[in-house]
C-alpha positions in Angstrom: 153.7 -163.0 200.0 156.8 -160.7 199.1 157.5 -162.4 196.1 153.4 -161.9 195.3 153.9 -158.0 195.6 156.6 -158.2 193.0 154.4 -160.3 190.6 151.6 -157.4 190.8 154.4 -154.7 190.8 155.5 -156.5 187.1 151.9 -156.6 185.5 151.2 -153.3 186.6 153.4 -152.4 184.0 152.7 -154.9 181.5 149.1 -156.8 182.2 149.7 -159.2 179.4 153.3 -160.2 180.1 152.2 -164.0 180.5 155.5 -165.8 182.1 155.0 -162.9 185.0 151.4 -164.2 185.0 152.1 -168.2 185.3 154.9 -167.3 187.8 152.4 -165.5 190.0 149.7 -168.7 189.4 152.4 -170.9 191.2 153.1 -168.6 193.8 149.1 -168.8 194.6 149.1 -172.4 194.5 151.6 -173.0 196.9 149.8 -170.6 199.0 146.9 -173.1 198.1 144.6 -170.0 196.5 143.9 -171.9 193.7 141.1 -170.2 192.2 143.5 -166.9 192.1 146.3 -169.1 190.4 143.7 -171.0 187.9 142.7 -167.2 186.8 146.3 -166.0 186.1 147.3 -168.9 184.0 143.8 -168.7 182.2 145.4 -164.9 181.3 148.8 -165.9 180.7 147.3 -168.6 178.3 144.9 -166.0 176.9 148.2 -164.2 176.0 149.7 -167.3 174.7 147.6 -170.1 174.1 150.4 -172.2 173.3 152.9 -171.7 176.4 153.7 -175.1 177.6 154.7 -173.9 181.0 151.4 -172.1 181.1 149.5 -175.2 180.5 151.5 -177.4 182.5 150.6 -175.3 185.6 147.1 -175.1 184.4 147.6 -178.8 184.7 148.6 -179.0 188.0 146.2 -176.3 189.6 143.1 -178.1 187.9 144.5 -181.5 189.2 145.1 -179.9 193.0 141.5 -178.8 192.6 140.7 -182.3 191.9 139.7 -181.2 188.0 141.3 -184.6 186.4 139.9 -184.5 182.6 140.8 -180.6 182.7 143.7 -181.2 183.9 144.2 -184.1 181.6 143.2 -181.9 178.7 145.9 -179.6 179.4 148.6 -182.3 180.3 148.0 -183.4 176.4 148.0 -179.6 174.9 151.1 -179.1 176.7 152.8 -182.7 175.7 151.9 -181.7 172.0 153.8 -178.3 172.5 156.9 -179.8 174.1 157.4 -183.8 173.5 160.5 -183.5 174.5 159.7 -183.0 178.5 159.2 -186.1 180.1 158.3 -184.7 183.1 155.1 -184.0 181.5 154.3 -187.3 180.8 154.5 -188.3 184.3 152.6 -185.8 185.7 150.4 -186.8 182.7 150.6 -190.0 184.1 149.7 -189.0 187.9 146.8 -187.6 186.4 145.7 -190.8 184.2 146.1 -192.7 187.4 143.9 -190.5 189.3 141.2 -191.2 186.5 141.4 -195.0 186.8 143.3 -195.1 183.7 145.9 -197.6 184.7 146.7 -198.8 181.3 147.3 -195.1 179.5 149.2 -193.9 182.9 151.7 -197.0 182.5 152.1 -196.2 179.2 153.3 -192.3 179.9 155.5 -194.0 182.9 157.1 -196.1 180.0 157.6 -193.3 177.8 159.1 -191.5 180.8 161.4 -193.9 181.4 162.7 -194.8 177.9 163.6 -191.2 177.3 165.1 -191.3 180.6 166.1 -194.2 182.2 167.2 -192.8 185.5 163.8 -190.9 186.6 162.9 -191.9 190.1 159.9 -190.4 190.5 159.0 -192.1 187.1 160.5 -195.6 188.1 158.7 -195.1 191.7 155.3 -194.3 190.5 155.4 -197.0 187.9 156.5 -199.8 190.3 153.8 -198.7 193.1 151.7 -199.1 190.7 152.4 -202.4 188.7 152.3 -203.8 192.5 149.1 -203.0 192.7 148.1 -204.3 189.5 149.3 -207.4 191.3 152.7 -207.4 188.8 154.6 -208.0 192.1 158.0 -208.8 190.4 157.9 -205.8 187.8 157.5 -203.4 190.5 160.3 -204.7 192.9 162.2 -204.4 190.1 160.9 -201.3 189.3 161.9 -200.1 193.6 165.0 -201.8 193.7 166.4 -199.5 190.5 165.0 -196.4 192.6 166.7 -197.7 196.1 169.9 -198.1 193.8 169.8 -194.8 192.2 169.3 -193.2 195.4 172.4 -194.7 196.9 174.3 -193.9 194.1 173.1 -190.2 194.7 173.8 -190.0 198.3 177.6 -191.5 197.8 178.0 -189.0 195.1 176.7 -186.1 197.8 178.7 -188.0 200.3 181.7 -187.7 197.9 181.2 -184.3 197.2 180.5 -183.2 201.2 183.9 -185.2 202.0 185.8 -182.9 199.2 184.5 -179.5 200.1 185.7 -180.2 204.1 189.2 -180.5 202.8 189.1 -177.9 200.4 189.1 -179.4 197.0 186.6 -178.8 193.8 183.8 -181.0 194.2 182.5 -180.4 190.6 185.0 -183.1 189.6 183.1 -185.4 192.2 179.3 -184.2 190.6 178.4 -186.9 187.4 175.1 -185.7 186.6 173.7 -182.1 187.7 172.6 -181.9 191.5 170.1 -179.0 192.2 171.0 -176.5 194.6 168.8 -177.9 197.2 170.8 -181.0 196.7 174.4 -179.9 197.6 173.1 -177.5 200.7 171.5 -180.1 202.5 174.8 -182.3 202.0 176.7 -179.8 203.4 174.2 -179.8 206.4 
């Protein structure tokens, strides 16, 4: 709720400063007022109509609100602003599934994965659901590379925990770039 007085603060300066806008939108939808965050990216988009971040969080709110071709709309205005995020394509693809549209979601998940070989959440949502498309072997495969990967990442945390109790950098020990969230609840 602090962070939403700040948000108000902001545009109470500037109504049309549109990344305030989506940040407040998010803020709403994790407070689950989702007809407040729908109306602040719908403003923030207003400002700039081409913002993928803007309609990627349009996106998301209209898919919470159970709004799939919406939401699919704007998955496909934001992919054509920014190919390059993949991350897109699976939500994209969370979105397709939620329409039935198995084939087109798989597809995304592909894409996903191509571009970035290593994305659990891509790998896991595509081998749940090859399983159930009764492609049993494609989707252990599929969960075996996410069981692996998340080993990998808890020796690496393990690794980097066991360096910072004797004092040493752990950067040297970090291969890939750990969030925040990541290295605190190692330390934990």
């Amino acid at each position: 709720l602090r962070s939403l007085e700040h948000f108000h603060a902001a545009l109470q300066l500037d109504a049309s400063f549109a990344r305030c806008l989506v940040d407040r939108a998010a803020a709403y939808a994790q407070l689950n007022d989702l007809a407040s965050a729908l109306r602040d990216v719908d403003c923030a988009l207003a400002c700039n109509p081409t913002s993928a971040l803007a309609l990627s969080t349009r996106a998301e709110v209209l898919a919470r609100m159970g709004r799939f071709h919406e939401a699919l709309a704007s998955w496909n205005a934001a992919i054509d602003v920014d190919e390059e995020d993949v991350q897109y394509l699976v939500s994209r693809a969370r979105t397709l599934l939620a329409l039935g549209l198995v084939n087109e979601a798989i597809i995304d998940l592909n894409d996903a994965i191509e571009a970035y070989p290593e994305f659990v959440e891509a790998l896991m949502i595509r081998g749940l659901t090859l399983i159930e498309m009764e492609r049993q072997e494609e989707g252990e495969r599929d969960l075996a590379s996410v069981l692996e990967l998340e080993a990998s990442k808890e020796r690496e945390i393990q690794m980097t925990r066991d360096r910072m109790r004797v004092g040493e950098s752990c950067t040297s020990t970090i291969s890939e770039p750990m969030c925040v969230c990541e290295i605190v609840c190692a330390l934990n």
